[in-house]
C-alpha positions in Angstrom: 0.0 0.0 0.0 1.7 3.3 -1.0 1.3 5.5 0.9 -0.1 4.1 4.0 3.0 5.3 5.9 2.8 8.8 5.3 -1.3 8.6 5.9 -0.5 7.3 9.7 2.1 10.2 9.9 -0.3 13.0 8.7 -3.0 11.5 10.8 -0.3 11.4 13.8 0.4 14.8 13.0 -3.0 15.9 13.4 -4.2 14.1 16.2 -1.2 15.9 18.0 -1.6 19.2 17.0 -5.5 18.6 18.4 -4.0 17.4 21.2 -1.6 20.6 22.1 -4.4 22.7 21.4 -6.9 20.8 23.5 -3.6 21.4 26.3 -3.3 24.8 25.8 -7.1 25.7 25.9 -6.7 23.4 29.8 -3.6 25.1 30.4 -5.4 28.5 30.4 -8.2 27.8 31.6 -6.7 26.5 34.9 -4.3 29.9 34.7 -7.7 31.5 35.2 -9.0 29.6 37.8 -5.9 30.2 39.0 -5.7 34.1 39.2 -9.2 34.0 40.4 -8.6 32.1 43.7 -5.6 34.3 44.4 -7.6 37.4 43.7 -10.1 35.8 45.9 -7.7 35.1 48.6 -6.4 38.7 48.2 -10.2 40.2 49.0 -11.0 37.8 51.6 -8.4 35.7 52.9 -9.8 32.5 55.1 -9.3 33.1 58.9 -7.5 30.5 61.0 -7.9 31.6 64.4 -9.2 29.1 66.6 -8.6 26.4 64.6 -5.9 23.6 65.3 -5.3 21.0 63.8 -6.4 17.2 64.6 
């Protein structure tokens, strides 16, 4: 089969480009959620007092 070869390549190819995309899009959507809990902390940071632990 010619050919076949350089069909798994350019389907290998693709399937990884889809996959670094479908890493990037994570990638900044947990940057987001990221920045949003530390803004979060920044306006209301969680109290410890009185707590201990066990």
């Amino acid at each position: 089969m010619p050919g076949s070869a350089s069909t798994r390549t350019e389907f290998a190819l693709q399937r990884t480009e889809e996959m670094l995309a479908e890493n990037l899009a994570l990638c900044s959507r947990i940057r987001t959620a990221v920045e949003a809990a530390d803004r979060l902390m920044k306006i209301d940071p969680p109290s410890f007092e009185g707590r201990r632990a066990g």
